[in-house]
N, C-alpha and C positions, 0 to 999 in steps of 0.2 A: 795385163795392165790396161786401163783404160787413160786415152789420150782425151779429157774433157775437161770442162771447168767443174771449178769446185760445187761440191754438191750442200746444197742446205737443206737441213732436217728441219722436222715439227710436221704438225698441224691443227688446223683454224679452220673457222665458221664462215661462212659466208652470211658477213651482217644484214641485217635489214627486218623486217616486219616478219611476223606470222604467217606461215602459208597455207591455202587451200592444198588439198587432196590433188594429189593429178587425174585426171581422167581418165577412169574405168577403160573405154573402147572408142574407136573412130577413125577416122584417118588424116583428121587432123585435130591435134591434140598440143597443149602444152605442159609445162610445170614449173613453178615460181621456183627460185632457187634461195630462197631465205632462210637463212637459219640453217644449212643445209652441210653435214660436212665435210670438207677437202682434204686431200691426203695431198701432203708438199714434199718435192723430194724430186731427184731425176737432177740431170746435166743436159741439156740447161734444166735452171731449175724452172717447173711448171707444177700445177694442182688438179686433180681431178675430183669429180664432183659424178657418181654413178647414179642413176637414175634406176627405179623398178622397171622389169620388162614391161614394154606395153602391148596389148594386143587391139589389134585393127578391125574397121568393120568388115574389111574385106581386103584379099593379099594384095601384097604390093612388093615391089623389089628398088622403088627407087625411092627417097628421102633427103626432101632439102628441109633445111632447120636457121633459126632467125635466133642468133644469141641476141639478148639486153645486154649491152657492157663490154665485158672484158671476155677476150675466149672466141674459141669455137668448140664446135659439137662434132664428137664421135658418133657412128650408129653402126648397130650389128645385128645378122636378122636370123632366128632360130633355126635351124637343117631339119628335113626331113625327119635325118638320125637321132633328134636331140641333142648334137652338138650345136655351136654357136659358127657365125661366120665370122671372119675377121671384121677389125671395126676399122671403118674408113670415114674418112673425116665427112661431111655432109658438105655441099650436097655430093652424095653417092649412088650409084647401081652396084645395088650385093648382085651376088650369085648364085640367088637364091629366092624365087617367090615365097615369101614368107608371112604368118600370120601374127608373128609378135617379134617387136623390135623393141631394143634396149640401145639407150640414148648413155652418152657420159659428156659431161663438158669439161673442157680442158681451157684454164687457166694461166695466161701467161705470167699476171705479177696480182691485177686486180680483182676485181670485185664480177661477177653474174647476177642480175635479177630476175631472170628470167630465159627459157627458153622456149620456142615456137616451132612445131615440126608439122611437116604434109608428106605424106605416102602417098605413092601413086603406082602404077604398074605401067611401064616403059620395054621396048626390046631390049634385050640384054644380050650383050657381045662377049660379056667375060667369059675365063675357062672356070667352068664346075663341074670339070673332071676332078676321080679322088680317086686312088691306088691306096687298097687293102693296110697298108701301112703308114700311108702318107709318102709325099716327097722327102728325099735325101739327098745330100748333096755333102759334098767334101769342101771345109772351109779351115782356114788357122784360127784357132782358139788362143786367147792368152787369157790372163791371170786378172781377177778385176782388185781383189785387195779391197780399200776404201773399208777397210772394220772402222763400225759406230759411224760412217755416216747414211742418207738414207737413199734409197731405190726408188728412181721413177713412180712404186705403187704407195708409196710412204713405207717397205719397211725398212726397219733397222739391220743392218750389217751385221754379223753376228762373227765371231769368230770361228773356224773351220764350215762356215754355213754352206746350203747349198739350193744354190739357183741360176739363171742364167740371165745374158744380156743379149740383145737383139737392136739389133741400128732401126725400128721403126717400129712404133707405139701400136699398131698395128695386130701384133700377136703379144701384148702385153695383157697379163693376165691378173687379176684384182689381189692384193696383197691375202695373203693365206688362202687363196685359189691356184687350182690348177688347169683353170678353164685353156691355157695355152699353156702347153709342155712339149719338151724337143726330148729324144733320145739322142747322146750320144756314146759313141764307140771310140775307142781308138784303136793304133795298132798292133797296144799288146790286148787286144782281144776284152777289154774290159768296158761295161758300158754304165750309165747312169741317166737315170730317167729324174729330170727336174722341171721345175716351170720356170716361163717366163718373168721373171721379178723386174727389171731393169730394161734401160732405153744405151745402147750404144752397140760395139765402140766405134768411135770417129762419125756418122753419121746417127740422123734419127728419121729419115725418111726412105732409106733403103730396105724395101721387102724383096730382095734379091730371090728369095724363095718362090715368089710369083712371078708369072709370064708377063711378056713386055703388054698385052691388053692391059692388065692391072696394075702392073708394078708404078708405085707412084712418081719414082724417078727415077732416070738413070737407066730409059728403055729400051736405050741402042747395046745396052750391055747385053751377053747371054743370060737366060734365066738359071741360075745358079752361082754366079758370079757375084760378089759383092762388089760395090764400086772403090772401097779401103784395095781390094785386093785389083782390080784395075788401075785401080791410080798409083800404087806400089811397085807393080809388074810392069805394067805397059804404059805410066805414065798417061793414063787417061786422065783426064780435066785437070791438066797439067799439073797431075800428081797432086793432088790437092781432094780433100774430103770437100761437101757442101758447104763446108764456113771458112775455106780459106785459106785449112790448116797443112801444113806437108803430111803427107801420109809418112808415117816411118816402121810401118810392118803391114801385112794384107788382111788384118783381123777383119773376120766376119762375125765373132760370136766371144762373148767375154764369159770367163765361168768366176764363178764364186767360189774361195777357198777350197771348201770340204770338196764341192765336186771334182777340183782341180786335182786337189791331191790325195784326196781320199776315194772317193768316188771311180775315176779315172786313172790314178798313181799316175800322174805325169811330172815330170822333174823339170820341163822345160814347155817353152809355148810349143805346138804343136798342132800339124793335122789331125781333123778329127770328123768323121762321119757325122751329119747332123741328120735326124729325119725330125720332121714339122708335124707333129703326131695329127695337130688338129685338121691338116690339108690330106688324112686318110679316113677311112671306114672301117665299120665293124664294131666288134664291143669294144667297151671301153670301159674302165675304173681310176678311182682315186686311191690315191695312196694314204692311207691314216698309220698312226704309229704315235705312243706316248715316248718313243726311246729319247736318250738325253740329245743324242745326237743328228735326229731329227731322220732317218733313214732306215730303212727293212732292206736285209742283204736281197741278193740276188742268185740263186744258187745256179750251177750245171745242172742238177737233177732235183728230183721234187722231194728230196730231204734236205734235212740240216747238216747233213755228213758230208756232203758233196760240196766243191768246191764253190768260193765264193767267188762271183766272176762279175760281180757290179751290187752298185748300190742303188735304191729305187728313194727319192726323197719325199720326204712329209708333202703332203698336195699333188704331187706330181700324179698326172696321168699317164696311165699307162692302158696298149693297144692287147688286147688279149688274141693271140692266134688259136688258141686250145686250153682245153683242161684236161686236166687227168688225176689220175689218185696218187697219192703218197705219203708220207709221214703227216699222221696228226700235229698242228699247230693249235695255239691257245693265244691269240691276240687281240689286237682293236675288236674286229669284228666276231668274237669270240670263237671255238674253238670247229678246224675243219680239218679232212684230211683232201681238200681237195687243191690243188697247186693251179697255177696259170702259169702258160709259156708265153712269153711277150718278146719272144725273139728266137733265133735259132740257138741253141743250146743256153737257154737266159731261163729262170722259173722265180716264181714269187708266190708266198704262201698266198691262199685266199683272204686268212685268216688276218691279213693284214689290210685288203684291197677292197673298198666299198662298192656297191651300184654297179656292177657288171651283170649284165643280161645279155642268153642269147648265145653265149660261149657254146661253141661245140667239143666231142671229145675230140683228143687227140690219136 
């Protein structure tokens, strides 16, 4: 269950004139934002407005940016790996010298006309260490419910759907992306790999997942710690969330129906193993799937015969440890007999899993 105000659907334009092209290369660079369009939705409710990656004339890791109007700017800067870094509000130091950086503006109620960015290359104090799987951490999950109305990225609610919620816009991943995905576990041994869809519960500025260098608030807490579950337990910021509200559970992580109950089989809110897929290394794939129900099982071994021990959702990325051979499959990516292990006893056909490179055998 999430504790927020009510969420309003839709999405709108950002009025105004015709716009030029944004520019190709530089390092300081703009883009009109006219005509441009916003996805509305989130608690509170806010609009995002994504911009194409851009690339620099030369690397940089720091970015202050100049909205027109209403909003501020997000930026996040490509990995080594191919992955992306988290997106931190401008001005920012990623963690990561990087050669193309992608901007989004974020909309409180009005209008943007524009935004103006400078890259530069600064010392950088953050942690950009990354563990083979990502960080993990044990937090209380509950229940987000809210069918038909809409998600932080603009989507629709769905019934039994599946995705997740996170207290900071941060590892918020673009609707039908799985640019940020969490694995979770519980502890009847079942797990479910989905993406970040959604902004909660109780805070939006908490990346409890990050070390107090980066974490954007709430630094004196330990890194892993969510501040809902501080203020719950130990009465920190006198029990109260960022806006004032009494905490009344230690929720770190909100799930959406299917995952909750399908995904997971949990009957009740519950501890749940989270790992931050995008804060690790190694290969990596997206999950495709025409099924009605928007999920490719997850078996114990690399056949169909073998126990289903989690469910892997539409988008959702997933961390490949190995491959290996086993029963031919016929799906998305048409037909293979080669599986991927994305966990200790966890497997998923290939034949469902896009854009993995690099995998070794098992």
């Amino acid at each position: 269950m999430r504790y927020l105000l009510p969420l309003v659907a839709g999405a709108a334009l950002v009025a105004g004139l015709a716009s030029p092209a944004q520019a190709a290369t530089g390092n300081e660079w703009s883009a009109d934002l006219h005509h441009r369009s916003v996805s509305w939705g989130g608690s509170p409710r806010m609009g995002l407005v994504e911009l194409e990656p851009h690339t620099l004339a030369r690397p940089a890791n720091t970015v202050t940016a100049v909205v027109t109007g209403d909003g501020v700017a997000d930026v996040r800067g490509l990995r080594p790996d191919g992955q992306w870094t988290e997106w931190m509000e401008a001005p920012a130091t990623l963690p990561v010298t990087t050669s193309t950086v992608q901007t989004r503006v974020v909309l409180n109620s009005g209008k943007a006309e524009r935004v103006q960015l400078t890259a530069t290359n600064t010392p950088a104090a953050a942690d950009v260490s990354v563990a083979a799987a990502g960080r993990a951490y044990r937090v209380y999950a509950t229940r987000e419910g809210l069918v038909g109305a809409t998600t932080a990225n603009g989507h629709t609610i769905r019934s039994r759907d599946h995705f997740v919620a996170l207290p900071s816009r941060r590892g918020l991943a673009p609707n039908n992306s799985g640019s940020y995905s969490v694995q979770l576990c519980a502890s009847n041994g079942r797990c479910e790999w989905a993406p970040v869809w959604d902004v909660g519960p109780w805070n939006t500025k908490d990346d409890y997942w990050n070390p107090s260098s980066t974490r954007e608030m709430w630094k004196d807490l330990p890194q892993g710690k969510p501040e809902a579950q501080a203020a719950y337990e130990d009465g920190y910021n006198g029990g109260k969330d960022q806006s004032g509200r009494r905490v009344a559970n230690p929720a770190g992580i909100d799930l959406a129906d299917g995952t909750f109950l399908d995904g997971l089989k949990l009957t009740t809110n519950s501890w749940v193993t989270v790992t931050y897929l995008w804060t690790g290394s190694g290969p990596v794939g997206t999950v495709r799937t025409s099924a009605a129900n928007g999920t490719v099982n997850v078996r114990s071994a690399a056949n169909s015969d073998s126990s289903q021990v989690g469910l892997a959702a539409n988008y959702a990325q997933v961390r490949v440890t190995c491959q290996l051979t086993g029963e031919s499959v016929t799906g998305t990516q048409g037909t293979s007999n080669v599986w991927y292990r994305i966990a200790s006893g966890k497997h998923i056909a290939k034949a469902y899993v896009a854009g993995v490179s690099g995998a070794t055998s098992c």
